[in-house]
Kinemage of the C-alpha trace (Angstrom):
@kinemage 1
@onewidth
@group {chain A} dominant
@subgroup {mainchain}
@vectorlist {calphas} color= white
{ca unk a 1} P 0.000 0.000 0.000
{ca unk a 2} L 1.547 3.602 -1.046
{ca unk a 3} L 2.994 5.327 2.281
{ca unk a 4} L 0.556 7.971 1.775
{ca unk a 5} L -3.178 6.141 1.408
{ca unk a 6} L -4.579 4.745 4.832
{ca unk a 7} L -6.763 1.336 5.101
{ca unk a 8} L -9.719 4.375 4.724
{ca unk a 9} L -8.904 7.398 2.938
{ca unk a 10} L -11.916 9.841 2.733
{ca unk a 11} L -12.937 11.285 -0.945
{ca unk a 12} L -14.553 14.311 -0.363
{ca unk a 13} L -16.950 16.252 -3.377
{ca unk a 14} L -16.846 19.557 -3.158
{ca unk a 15} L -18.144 22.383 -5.658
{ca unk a 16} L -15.738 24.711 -6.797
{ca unk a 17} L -12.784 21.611 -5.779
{ca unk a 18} L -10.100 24.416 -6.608
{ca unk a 19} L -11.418 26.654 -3.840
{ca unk a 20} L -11.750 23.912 -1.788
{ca unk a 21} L -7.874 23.142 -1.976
{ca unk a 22} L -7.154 26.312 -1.469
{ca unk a 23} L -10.003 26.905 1.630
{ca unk a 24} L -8.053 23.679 3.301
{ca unk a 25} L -4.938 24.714 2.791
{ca unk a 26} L -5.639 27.815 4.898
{ca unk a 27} L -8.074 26.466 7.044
{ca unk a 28} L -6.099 23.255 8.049
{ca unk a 29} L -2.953 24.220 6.979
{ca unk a 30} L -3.537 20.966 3.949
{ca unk a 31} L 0.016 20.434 1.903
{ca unk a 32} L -1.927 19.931 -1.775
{ca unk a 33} L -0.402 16.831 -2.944
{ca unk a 34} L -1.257 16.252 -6.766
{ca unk a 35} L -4.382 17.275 -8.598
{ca unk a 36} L -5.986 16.083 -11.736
{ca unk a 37} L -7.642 18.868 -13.835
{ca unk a 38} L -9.793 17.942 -16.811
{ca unk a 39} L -9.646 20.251 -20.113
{ca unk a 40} L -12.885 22.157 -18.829
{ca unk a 41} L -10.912 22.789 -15.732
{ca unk a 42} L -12.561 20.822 -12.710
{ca unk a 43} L -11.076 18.912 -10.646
{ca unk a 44} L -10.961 14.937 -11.217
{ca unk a 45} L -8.498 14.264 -8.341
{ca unk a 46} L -6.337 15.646 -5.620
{ca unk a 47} L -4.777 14.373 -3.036
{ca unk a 48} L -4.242 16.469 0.337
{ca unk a 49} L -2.368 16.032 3.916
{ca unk a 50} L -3.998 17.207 6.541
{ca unk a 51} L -1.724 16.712 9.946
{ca unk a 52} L -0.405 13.280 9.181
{ca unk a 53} L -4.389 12.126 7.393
{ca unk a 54} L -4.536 11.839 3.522
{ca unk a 55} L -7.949 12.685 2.271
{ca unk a 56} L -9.045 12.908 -1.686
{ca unk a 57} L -11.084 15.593 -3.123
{ca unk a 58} L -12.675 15.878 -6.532
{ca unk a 59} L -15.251 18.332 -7.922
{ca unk a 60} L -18.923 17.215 -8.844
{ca unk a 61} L -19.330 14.946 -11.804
{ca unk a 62} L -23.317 14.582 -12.163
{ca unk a 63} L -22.755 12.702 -15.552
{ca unk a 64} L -20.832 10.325 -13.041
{ca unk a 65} L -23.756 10.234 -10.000
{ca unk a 66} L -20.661 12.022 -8.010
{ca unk a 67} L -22.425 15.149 -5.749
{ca unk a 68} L -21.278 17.316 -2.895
{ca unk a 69} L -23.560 17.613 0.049
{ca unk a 70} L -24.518 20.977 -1.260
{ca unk a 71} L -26.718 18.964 -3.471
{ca unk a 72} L -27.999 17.402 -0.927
{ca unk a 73} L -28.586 20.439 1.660
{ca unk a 74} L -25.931 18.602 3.494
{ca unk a 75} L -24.366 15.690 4.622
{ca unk a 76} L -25.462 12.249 6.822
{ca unk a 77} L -21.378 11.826 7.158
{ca unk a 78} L -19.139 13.265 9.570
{ca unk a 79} L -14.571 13.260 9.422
{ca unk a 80} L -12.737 12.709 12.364
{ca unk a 81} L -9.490 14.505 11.734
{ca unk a 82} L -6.364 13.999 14.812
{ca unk a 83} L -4.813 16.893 15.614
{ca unk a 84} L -1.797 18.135 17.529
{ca unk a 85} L -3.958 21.289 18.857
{ca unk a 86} L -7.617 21.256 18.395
{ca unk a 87} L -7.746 24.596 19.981
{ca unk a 88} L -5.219 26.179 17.782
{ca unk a 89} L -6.868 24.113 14.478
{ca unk a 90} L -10.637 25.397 15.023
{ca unk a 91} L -9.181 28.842 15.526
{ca unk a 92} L -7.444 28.515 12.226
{ca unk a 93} L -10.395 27.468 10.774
{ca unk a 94} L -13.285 29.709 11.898
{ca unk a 95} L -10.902 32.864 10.892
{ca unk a 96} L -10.018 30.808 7.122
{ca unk a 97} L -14.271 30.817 7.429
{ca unk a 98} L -15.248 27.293 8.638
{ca unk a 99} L -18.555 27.335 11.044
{ca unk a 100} L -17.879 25.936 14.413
{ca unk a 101} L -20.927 23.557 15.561
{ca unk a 102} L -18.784 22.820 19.024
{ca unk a 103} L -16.091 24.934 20.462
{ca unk a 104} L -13.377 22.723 22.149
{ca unk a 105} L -13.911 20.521 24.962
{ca unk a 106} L -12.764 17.691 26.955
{ca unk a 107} L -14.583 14.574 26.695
{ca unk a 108} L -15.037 11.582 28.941
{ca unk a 109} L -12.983 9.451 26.741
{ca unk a 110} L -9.772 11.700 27.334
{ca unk a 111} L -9.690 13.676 23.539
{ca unk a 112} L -10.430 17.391 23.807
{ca unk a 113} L -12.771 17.333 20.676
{ca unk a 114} L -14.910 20.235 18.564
{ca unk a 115} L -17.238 20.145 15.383
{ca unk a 116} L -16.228 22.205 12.567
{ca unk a 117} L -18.120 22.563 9.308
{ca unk a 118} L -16.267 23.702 6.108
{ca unk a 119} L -17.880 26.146 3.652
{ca unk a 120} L -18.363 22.979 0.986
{ca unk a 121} L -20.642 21.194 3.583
{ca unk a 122} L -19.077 18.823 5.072
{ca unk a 123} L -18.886 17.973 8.672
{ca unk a 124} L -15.173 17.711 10.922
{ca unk a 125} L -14.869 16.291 14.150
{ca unk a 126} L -11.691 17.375 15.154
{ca unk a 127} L -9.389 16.001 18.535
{ca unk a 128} L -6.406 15.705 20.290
{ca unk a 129} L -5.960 12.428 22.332
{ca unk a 130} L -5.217 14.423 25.608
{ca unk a 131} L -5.428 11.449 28.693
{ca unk a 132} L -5.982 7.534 28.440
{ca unk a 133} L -8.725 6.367 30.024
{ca unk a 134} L -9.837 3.410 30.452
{ca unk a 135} L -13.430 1.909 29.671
{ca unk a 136} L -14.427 1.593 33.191
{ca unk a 137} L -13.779 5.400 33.761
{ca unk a 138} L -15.593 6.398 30.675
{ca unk a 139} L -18.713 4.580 31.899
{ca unk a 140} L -18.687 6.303 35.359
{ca unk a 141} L -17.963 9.880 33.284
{ca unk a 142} L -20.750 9.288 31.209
{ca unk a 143} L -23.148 7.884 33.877
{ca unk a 144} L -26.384 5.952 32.551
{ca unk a 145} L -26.479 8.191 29.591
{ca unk a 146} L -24.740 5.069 27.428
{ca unk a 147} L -23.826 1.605 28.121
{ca unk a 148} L -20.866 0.852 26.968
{ca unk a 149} L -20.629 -2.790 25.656
């Protein structure tokens, strides 16, 4: 398997793909890897890092089926992107012009976590591993909200 491509590697749609590049670039500080750009000039393929993650991006194809969420009015599919510094990453990102659904916080499984949404629609839960805990504490954090099984 190439060093760059994990066992999942997200392939985003996005309208207006070239924006998008540059929007994470700025946003998530993304190193633009390669692109493909057809002779009418969208996007076919590009591959991004984002922070150690690889992630694909094309623009829409509708001759192909392939749609953003924008189509859609949204997306049913969220990204969990590791970070060294959430904080520092959603700051980033709301002043490149990402929404923030969820400012930064700790959570009872030990990542301090936040929801970010991109101006292309989709959805970014980003976090930073900040204590291991173990399953038995998580339970008593949460309480009887979940069982964990």
């Amino acid at each position: 398997m190439p060093e760059t491509r994990q066992a999942c590697t997200p392939y985003l749609c996005c309208r207006g793909a070239a924006r998008a590049l540059e929007f994470y670039e700025k946003a998530f500080g993304a190193e633009v890897r390669q692109r493909y750009v057809g002779q009418d000039g969208r996007i076919g393929h590009a591959e991004i890092g984002v922070e150690g993650a690889t992630l694909y991006l094309a623009d829409e194809w509708p001759e192909e089926g392939v749609f953003s969420p924008e189509k859609f009015g949204g997306t049913g599919v969220s990204i969990l992107l590791l970070v060294r510094d959430v904080d520092a990453f959603v700051q980033r990102a709301e002043v490149a012009g990402a929404g923030i659904e969820r400012g930064p916080r700790n959570e009872p499984h030990g990542d301090r976590s936040a929801i970010v949404r991109d101006p292309f629609g989709h959805r970014w839960f980003v976090a930073t591993p900040i204590e291991k805990v173990s399953t038995e504490e998580v339970q008593q954090r949460i309480g009887d909200d979940f069982r964990i099984e």
